[in-house]
C-alpha positions as CSV (number, residue, x, y, z in Angstrom):
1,X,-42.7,56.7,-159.5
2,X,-44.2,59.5,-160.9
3,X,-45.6,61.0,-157.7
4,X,-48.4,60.4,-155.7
5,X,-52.1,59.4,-157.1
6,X,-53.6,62.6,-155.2
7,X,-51.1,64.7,-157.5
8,X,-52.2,63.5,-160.4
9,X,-55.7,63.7,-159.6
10,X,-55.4,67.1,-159.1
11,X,-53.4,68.3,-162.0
12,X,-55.6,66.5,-164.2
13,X,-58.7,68.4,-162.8
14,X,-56.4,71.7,-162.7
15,X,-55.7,71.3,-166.6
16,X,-59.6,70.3,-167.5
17,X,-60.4,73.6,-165.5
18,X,-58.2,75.3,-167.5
19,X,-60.0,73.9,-170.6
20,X,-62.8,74.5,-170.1
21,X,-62.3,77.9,-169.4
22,X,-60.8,78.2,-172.8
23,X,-63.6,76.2,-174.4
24,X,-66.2,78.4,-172.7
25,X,-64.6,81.7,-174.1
26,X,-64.4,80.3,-177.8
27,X,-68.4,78.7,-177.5
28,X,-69.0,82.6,-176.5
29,X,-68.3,83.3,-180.3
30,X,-68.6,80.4,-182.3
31,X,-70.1,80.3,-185.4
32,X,-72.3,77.9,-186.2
33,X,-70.0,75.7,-188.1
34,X,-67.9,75.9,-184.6
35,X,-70.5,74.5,-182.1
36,X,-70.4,70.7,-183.1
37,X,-67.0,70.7,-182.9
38,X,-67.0,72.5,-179.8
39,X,-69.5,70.1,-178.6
40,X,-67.6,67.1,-179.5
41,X,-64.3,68.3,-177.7
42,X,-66.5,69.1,-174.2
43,X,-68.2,65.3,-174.4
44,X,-65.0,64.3,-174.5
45,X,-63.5,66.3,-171.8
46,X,-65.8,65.7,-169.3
47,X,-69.0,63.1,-168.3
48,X,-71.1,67.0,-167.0
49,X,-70.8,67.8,-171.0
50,X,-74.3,67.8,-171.5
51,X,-74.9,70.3,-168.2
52,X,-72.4,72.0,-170.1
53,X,-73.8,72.5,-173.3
54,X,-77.0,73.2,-172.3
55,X,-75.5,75.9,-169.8
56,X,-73.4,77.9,-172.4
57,X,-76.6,77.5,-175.3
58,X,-74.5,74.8,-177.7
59,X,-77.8,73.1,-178.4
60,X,-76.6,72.0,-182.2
């Protein structure tokens, strides 16, 4: 077994953290061109995306 569910719970909300952290720093300088795609990788990421987007100014 691979560990237990807890574990993997947390590591998985550990490495999002961790992503979105980098995400956040490169939304800081995107270009235009950038955003959507930016956009696209956080709604994938995470359900709170749209919090997200309107938080860091993404708005497309």
């Amino acid at each position: 077994m691979a560990g237990v569910e807890r574990d993997r719970e947390l590591r998985r909300r550990r490495h999002r953290a961790k992503k979105l952290a980098i995400l956040e720093k490169k939304a800081a300088k995107a270009t235009k061109a950038d955003k959507p795609v930016i956009i696209e990788k956080l709604r994938k990421l995470t359900p709170g995306a749209n919090i997200l987007i309107e938080r860091w100014g993404l708005k497309a």
